[in-house]
C-alpha positions as CSV (number, residue, x, y, z in Angstrom):
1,X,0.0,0.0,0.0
2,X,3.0,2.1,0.9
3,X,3.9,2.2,-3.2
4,X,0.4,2.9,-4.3
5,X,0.3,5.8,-1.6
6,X,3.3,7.2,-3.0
7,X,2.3,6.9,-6.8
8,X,-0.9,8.9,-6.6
9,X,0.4,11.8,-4.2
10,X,3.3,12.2,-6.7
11,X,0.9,11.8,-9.2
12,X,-1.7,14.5,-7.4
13,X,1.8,17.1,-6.8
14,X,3.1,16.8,-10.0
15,X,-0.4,17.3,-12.0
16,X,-2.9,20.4,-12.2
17,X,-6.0,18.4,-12.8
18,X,-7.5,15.9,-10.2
19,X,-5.9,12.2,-10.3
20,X,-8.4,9.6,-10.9
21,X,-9.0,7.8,-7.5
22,X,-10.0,3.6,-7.1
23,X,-13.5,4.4,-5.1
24,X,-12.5,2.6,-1.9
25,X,-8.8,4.2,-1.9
26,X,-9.4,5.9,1.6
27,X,-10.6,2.6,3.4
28,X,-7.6,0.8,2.3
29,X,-5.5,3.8,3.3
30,X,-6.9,3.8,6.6
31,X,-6.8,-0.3,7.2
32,X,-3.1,0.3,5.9
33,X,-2.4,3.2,8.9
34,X,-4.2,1.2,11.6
35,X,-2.4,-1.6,10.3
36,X,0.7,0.2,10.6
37,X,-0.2,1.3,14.4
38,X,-1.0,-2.0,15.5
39,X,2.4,-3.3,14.6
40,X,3.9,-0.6,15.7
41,X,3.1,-1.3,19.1
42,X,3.8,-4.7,19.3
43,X,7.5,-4.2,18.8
44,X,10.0,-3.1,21.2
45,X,10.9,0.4,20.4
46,X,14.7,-0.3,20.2
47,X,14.1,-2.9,17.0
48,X,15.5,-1.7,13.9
49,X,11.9,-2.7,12.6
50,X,10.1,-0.5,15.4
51,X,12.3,2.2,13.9
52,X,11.6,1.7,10.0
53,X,7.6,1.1,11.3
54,X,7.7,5.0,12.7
55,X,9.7,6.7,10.1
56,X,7.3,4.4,7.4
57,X,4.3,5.7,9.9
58,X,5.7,9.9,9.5
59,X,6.3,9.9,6.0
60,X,2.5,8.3,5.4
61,X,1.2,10.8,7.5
62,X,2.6,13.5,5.4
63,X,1.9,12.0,2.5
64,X,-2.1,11.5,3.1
65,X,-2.0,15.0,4.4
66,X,-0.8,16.6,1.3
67,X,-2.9,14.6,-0.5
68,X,-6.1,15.1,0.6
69,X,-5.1,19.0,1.2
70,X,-3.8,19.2,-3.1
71,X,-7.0,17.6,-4.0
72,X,-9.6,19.3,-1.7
73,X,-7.6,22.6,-3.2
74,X,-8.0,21.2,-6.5
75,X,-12.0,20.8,-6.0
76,X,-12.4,24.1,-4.9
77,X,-11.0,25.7,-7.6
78,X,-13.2,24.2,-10.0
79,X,-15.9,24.9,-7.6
80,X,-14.2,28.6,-7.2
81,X,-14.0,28.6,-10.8
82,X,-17.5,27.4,-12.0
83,X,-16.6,24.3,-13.5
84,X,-18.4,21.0,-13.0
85,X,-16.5,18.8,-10.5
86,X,-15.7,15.4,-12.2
87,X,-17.1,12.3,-9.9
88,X,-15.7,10.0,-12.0
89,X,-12.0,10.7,-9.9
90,X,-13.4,10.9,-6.5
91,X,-13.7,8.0,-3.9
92,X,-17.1,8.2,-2.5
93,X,-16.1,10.0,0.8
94,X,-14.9,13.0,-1.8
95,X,-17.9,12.7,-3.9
96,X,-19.9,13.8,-0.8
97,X,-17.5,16.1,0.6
98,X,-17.9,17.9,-3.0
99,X,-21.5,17.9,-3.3
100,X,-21.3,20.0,0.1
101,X,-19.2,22.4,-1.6
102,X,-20.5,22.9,-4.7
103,X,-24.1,24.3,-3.9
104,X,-22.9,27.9,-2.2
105,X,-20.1,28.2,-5.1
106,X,-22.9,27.7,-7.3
107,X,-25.1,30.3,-6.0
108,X,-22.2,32.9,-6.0
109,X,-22.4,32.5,-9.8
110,X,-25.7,32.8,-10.1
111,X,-25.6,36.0,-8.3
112,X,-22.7,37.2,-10.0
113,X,-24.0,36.9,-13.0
114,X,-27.1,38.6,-12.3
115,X,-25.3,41.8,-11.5
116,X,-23.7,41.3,-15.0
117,X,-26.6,40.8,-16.7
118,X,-27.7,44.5,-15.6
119,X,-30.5,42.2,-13.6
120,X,-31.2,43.0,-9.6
121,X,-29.5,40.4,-7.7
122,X,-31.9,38.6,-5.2
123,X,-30.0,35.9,-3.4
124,X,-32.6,32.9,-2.6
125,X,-30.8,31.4,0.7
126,X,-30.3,27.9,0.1
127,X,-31.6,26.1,3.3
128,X,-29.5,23.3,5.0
129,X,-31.9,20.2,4.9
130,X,-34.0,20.3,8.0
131,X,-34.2,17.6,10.6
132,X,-36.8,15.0,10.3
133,X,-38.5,13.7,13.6
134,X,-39.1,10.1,13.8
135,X,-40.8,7.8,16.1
136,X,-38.7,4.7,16.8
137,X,-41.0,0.9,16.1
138,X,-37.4,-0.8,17.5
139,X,-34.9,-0.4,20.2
140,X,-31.5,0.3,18.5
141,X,-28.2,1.4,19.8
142,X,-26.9,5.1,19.2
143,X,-25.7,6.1,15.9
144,X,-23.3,9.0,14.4
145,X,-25.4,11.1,12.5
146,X,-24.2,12.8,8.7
147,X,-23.5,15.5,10.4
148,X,-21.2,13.6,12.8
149,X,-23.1,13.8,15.9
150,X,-24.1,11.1,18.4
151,X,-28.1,10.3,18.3
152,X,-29.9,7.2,20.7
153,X,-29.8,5.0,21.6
154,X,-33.2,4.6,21.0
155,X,-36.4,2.4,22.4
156,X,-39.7,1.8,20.7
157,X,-41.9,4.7,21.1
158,X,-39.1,7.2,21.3
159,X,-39.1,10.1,19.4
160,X,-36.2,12.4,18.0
161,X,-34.8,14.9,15.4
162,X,-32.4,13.4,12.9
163,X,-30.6,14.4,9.8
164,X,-32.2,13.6,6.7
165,X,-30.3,11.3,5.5
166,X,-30.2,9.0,8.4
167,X,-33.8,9.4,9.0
168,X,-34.3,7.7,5.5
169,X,-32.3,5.1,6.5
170,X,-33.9,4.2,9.6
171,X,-37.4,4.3,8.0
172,X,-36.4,2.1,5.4
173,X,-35.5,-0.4,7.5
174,X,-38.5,-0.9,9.4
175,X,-37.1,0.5,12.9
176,X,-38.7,3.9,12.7
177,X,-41.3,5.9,11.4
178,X,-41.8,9.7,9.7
179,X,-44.0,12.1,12.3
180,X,-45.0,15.2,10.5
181,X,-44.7,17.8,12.3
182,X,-47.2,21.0,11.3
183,X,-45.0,24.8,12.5
């Protein structure tokens, strides 16, 4: 993994456009650096292998830092920029991370060139998605939420505010249910 680490962040410095990505190239990455720790601590520290295993362990550290810095740079240039963000090169986690970015980017444009067209700009705020309340059929265990917050854990009858996206999730799987709420 070490090789294939170093390929595509030489690949990502020495190239303006976004490298293409294998989808799952983060997990792997991360198995690969807990693989790394794991070992790491098994050894004596005074081995010559404990020694390669840290300086092995420093320069992947720098390396996956750079590279995920050049390319979130790279996607927010083209966002900056006004050009469509290829999904074809991302792994999944950056496909998400860039449909995040992309919407206020997008509305910048918009308002730009509005003013250009000799139009009055009106700015239409686009909303974050709003929470959806559920009503839990199933007890289940807590969860992280998309927006990386602890929710539950959660018994039948219970009732709570999630993100969207979990919320669909839940339904779908039989262990909740949608309450609409009236304002």
């Amino acid at each position: 993994m070490y090789n294939e680490l170093y390929r595509v962040w030489r690949s990502e410095k020495e190239n303006a456009e976004l490298q293409v990505l294998p989808k799952d190239f983060y997990i792997k990455l991360a198995e690969y650096v807990k693989k790394i720790r794991t070992e790491s601590r098994m050894l004596d520290e005074k081995t010559t292998r404990a020694k390669l295993l840290t300086h092995e362990s420093k320069n992947v550290q720098k390396m996956i830092q750079e590279l995920v810095l050049l390319r979130h740079e790279k996607t927010l240039q083209k966002a900056l920029t006004g050009e469509t963000i290829p999904t074809e090169g991302l792994t999944e986690e950056e496909e998400k991370l860039a449909k995040d970015v992309a919407p206020p980017f997008e509305s910048f444009q918009v308002f730009l060139k509005t003013i250009l067209s000799g139009r009055k700009p009106q700015l239409e705020v686009m909303e974050k998605p709003k929470k959806k309340v559920l009503r839990f059929t199933k007890e289940i265990p807590a969860i992280i939420g998309a927006d990386m917050k602890t929710y539950g854990p959660f018994k039948p009858e219970d009732i709570a505010s999630l993100p969207p996206e979990n919320a669909k999730i839940l339904v779908k799987q039989g262990v909740a249910v949608e309450v609409e709420v009236k304002s």
